[in-house]
VMD Tcl script that builds the backbone (N, CA, C; Angstrom):
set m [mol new atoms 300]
animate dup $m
set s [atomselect $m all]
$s set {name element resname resid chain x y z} {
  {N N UNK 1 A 23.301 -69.107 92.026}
  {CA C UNK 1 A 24.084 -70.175 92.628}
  {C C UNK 1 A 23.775 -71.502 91.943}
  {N N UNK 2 A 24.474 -72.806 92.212}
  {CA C UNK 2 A 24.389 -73.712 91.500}
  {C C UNK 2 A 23.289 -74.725 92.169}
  {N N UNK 3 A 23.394 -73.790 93.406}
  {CA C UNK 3 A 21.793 -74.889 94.343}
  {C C UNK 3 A 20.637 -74.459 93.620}
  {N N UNK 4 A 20.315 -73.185 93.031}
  {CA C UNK 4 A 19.401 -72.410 92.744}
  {C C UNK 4 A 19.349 -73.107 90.789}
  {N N UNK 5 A 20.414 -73.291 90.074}
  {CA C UNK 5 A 20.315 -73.592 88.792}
  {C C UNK 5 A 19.651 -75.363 88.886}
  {N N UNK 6 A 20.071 -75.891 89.703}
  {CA C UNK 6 A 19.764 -77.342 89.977}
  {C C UNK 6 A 18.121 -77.320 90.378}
  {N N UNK 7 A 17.915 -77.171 91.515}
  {CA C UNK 7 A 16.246 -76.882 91.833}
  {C C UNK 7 A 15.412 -75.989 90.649}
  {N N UNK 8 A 16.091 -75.143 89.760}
  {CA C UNK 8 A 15.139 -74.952 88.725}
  {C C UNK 8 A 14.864 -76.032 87.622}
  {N N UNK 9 A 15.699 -76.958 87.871}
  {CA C UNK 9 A 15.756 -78.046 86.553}
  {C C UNK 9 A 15.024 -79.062 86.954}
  {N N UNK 10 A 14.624 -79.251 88.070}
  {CA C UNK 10 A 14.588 -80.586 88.567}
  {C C UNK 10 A 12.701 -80.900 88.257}
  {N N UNK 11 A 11.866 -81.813 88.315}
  {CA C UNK 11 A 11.171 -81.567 88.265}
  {C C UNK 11 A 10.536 -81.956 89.290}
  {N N UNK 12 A 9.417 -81.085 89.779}
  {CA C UNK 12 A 8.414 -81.349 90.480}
  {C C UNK 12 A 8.359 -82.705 91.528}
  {N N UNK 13 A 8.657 -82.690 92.378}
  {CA C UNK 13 A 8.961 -84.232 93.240}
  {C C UNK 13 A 10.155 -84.767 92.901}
  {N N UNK 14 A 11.000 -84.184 92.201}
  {CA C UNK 14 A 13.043 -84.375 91.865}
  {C C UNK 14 A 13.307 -84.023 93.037}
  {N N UNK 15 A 14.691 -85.219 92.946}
  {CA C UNK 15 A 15.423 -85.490 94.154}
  {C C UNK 15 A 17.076 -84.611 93.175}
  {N N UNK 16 A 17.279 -83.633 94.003}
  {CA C UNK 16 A 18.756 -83.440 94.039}
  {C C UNK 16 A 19.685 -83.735 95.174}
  {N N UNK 17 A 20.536 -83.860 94.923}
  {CA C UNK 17 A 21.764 -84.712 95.626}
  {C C UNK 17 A 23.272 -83.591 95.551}
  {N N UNK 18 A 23.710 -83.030 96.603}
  {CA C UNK 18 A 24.989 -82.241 96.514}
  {C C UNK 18 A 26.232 -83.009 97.385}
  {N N UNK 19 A 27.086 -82.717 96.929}
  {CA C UNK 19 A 28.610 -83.706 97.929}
  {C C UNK 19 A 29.466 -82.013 98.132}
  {N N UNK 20 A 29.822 -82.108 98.708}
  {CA C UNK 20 A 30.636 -80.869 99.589}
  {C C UNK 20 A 31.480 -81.009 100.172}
  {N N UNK 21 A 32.377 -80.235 100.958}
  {CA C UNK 21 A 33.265 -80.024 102.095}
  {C C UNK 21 A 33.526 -79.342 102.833}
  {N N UNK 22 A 33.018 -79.346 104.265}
  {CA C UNK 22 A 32.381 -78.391 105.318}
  {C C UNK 22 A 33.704 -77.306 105.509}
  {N N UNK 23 A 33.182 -75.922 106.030}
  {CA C UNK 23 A 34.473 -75.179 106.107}
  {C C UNK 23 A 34.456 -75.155 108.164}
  {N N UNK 24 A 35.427 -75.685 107.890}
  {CA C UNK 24 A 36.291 -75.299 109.406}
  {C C UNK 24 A 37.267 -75.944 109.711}
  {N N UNK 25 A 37.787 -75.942 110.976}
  {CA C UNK 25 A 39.488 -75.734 111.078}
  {C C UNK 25 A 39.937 -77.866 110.650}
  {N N UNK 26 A 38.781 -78.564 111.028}
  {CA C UNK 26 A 39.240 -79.840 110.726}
  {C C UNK 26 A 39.348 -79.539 109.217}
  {N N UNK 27 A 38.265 -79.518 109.116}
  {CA C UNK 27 A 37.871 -79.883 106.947}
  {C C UNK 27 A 39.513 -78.982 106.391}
  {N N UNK 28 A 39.545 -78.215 106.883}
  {CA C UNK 28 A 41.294 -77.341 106.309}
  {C C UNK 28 A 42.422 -78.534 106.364}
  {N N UNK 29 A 42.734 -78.814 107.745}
  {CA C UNK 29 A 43.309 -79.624 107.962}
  {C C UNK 29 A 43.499 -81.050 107.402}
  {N N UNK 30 A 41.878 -81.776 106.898}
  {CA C UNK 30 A 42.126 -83.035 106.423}
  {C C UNK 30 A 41.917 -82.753 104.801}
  {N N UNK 31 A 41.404 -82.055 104.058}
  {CA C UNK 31 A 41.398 -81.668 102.897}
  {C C UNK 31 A 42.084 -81.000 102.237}
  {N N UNK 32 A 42.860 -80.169 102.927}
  {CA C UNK 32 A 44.331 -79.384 102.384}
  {C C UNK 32 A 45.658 -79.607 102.828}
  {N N UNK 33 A 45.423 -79.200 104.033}
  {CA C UNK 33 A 47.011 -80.271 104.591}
  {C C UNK 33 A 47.005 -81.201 104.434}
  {N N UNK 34 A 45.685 -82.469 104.500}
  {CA C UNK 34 A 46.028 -83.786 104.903}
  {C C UNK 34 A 46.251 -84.239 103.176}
  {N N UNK 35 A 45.181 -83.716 102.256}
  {CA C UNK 35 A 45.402 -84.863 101.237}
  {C C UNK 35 A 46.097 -84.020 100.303}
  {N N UNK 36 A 46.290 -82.992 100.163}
  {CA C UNK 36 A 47.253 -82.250 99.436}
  {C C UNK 36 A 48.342 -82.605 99.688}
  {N N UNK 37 A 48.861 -82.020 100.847}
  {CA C UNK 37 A 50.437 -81.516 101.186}
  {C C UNK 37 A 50.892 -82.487 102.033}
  {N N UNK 38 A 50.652 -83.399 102.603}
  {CA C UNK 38 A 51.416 -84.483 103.114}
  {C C UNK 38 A 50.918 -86.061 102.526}
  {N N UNK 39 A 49.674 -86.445 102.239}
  {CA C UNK 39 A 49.412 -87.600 101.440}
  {C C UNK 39 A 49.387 -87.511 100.016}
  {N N UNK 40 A 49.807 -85.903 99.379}
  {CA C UNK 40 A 49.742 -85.930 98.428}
  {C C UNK 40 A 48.753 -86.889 96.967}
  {N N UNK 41 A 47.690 -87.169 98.285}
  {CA C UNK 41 A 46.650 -87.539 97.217}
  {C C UNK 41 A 45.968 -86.831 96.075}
  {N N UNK 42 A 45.967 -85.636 96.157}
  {CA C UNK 42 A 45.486 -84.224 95.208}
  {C C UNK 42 A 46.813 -83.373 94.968}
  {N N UNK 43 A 46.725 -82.987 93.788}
  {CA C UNK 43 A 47.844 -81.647 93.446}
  {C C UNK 43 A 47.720 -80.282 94.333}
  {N N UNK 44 A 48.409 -79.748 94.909}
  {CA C UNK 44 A 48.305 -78.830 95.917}
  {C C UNK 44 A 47.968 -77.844 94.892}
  {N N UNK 45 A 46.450 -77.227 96.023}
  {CA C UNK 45 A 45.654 -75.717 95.170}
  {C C UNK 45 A 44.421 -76.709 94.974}
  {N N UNK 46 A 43.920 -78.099 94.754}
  {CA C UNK 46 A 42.831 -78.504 94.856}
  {C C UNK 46 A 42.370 -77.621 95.240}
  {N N UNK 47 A 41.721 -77.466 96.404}
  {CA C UNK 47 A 40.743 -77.079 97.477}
  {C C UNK 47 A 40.807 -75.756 97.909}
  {N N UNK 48 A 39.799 -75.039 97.869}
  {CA C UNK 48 A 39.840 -73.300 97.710}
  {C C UNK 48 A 38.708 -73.430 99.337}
  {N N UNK 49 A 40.054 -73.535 100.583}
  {CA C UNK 49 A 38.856 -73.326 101.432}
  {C C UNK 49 A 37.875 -72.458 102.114}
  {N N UNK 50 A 37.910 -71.119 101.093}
  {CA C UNK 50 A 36.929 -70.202 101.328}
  {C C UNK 50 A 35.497 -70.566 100.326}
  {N N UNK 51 A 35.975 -71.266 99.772}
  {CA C UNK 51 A 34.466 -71.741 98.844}
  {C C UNK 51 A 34.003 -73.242 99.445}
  {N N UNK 52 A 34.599 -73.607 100.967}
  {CA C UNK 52 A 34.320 -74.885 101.006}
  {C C UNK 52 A 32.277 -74.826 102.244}
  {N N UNK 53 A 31.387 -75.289 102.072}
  {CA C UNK 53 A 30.066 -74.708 102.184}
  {C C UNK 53 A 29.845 -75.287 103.781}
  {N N UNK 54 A 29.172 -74.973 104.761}
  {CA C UNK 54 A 29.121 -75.505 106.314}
  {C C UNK 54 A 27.765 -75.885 105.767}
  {N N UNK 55 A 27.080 -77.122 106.391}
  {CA C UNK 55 A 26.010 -77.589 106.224}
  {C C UNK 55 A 24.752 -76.459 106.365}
  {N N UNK 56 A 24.974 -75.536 107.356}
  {CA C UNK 56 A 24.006 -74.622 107.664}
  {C C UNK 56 A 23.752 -73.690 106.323}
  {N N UNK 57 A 24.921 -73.186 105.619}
  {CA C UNK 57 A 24.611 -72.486 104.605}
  {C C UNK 57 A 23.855 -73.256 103.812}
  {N N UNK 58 A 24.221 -74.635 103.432}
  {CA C UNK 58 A 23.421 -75.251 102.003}
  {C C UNK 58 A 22.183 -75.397 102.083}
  {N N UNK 59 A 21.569 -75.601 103.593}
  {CA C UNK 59 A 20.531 -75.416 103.890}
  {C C UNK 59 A 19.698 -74.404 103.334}
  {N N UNK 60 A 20.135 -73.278 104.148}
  {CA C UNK 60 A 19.916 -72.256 104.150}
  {C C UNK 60 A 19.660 -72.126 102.171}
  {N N UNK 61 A 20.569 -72.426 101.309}
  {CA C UNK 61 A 20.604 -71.332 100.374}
  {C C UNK 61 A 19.621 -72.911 99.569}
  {N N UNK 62 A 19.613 -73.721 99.744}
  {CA C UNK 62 A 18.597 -75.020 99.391}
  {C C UNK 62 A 16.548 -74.386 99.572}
  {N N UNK 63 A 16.915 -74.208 101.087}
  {CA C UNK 63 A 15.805 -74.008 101.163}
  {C C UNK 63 A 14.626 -72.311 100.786}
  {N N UNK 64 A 15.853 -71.682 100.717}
  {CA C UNK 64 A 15.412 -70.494 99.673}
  {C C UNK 64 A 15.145 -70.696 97.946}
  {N N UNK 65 A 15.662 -72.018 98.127}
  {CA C UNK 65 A 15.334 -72.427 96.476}
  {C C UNK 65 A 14.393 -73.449 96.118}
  {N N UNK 66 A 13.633 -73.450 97.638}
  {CA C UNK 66 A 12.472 -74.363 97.593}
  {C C UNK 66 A 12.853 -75.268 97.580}
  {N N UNK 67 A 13.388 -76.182 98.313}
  {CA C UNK 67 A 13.632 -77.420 98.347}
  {C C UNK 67 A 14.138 -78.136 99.840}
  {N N UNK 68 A 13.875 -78.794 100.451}
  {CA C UNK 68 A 13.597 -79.388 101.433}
  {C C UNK 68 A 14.461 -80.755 101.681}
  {N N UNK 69 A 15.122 -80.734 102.478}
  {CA C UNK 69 A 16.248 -81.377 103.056}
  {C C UNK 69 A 15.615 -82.901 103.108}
  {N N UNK 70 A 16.427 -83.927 103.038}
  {CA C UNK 70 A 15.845 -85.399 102.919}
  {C C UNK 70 A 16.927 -85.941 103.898}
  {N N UNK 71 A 17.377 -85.837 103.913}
  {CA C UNK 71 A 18.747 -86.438 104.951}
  {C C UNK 71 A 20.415 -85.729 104.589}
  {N N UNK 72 A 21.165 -85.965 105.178}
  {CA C UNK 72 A 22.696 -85.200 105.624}
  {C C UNK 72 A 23.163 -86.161 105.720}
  {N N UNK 73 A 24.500 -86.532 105.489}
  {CA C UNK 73 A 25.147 -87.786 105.691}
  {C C UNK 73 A 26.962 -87.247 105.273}
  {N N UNK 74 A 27.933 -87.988 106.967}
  {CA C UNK 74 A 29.296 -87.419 106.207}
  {C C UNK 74 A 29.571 -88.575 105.481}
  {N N UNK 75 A 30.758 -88.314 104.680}
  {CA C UNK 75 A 32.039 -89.350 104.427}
  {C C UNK 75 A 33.054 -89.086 104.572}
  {N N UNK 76 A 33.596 -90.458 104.608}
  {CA C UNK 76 A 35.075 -90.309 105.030}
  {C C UNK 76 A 36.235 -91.254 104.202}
  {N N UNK 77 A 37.036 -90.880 104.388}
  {CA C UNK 77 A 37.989 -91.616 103.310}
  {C C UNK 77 A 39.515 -92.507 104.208}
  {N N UNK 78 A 39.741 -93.271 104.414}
  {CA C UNK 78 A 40.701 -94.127 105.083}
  {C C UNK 78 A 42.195 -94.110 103.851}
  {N N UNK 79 A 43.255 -92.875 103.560}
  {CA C UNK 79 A 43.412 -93.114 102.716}
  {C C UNK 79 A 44.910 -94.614 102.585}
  {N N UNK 80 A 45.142 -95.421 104.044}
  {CA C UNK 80 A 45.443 -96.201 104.508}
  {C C UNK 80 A 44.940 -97.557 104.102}
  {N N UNK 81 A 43.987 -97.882 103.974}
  {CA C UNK 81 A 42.798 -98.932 103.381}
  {C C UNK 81 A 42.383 -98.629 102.260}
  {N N UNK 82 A 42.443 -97.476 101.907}
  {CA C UNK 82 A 41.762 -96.822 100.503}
  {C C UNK 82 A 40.422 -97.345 100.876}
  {N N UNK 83 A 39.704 -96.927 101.556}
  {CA C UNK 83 A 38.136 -97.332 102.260}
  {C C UNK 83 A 37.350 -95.740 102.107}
  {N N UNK 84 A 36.232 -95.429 101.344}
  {CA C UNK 84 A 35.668 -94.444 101.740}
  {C C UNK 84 A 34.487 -95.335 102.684}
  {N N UNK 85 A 33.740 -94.607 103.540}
  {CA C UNK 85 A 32.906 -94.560 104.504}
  {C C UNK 85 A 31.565 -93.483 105.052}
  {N N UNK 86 A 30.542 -94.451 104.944}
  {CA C UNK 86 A 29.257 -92.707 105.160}
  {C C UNK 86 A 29.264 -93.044 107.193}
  {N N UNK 87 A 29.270 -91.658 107.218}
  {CA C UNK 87 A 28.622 -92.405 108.962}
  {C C UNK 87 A 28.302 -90.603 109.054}
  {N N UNK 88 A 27.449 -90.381 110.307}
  {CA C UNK 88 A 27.130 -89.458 110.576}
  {C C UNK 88 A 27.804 -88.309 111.200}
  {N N UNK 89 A 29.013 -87.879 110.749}
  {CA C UNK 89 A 29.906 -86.884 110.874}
  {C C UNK 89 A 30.248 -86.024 110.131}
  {N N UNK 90 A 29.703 -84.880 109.879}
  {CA C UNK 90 A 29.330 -83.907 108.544}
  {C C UNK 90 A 30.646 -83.159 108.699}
  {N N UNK 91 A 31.690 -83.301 110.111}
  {CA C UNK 91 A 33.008 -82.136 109.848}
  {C C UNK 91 A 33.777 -82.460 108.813}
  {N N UNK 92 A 33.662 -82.948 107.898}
  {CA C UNK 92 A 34.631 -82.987 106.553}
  {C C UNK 92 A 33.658 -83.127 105.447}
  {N N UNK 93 A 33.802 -83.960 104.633}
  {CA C UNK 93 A 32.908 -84.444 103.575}
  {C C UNK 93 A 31.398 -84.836 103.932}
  {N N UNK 94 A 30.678 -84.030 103.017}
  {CA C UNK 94 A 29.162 -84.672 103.511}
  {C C UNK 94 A 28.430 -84.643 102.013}
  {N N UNK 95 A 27.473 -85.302 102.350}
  {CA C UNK 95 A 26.522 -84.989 101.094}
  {C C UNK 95 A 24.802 -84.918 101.483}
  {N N UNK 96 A 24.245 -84.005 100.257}
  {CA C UNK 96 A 22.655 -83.942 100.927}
  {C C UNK 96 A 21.692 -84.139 99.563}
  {N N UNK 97 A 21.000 -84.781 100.454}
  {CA C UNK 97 A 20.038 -85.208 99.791}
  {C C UNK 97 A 18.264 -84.370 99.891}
  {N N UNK 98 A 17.955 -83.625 98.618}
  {CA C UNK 98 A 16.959 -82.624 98.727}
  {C C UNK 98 A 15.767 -83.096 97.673}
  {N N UNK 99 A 14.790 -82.539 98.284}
  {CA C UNK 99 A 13.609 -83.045 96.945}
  {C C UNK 99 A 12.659 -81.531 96.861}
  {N N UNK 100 A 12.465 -81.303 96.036}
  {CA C UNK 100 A 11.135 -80.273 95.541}
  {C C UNK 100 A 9.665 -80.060 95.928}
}
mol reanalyze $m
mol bondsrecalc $m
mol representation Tube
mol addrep $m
């Protein structure tokens, strides 16, 4: 996996950093319907939401690769304001922050 190629590179007290997009019925909704097919912000077929990761898995497949969670954080995108935004709501976009 690419959590597993990253934590082998990193060195010793390296901080890796992943950005994602949680799978469930919102993240479908605002990442495929929403910015595909009606805001047409992305070319429709972007987003393959069987490869999209739930925080629990990255964990999970992070910490089998030795590496230890530093914080979780969502984002969000206003595409109205054109504003992205971090706040603590991992059902769509999130990113994590891991160290060795």
């Amino acid at each position: 996996s690419i959590i597993k190629a990253c934590a082998k590179l990193v060195k010793p007290g390296g901080q890796v950093f992943f950005s994602t997009i949680n799978r469930n019925p919102k993240s479908y909704l605002f990442a495929i319907v929403g910015a595909e097919y009606i805001l047409k912000l992305l070319p429709q077929g972007t987003h393959d939401w069987d490869k999209f990761i739930q925080p629990a898995e990255m964990d999970e497949w992070a910490r089998h690769s030795n590496l230890s969670l530093k914080g979780m954080i969502g984002m969000t995108y206003n595409p109205f304001t054109k504003v992205y935004k971090l706040e603590d709501d991992v059902s769509v976009n999130y990113l994590c922050h891991y160290s060795n």
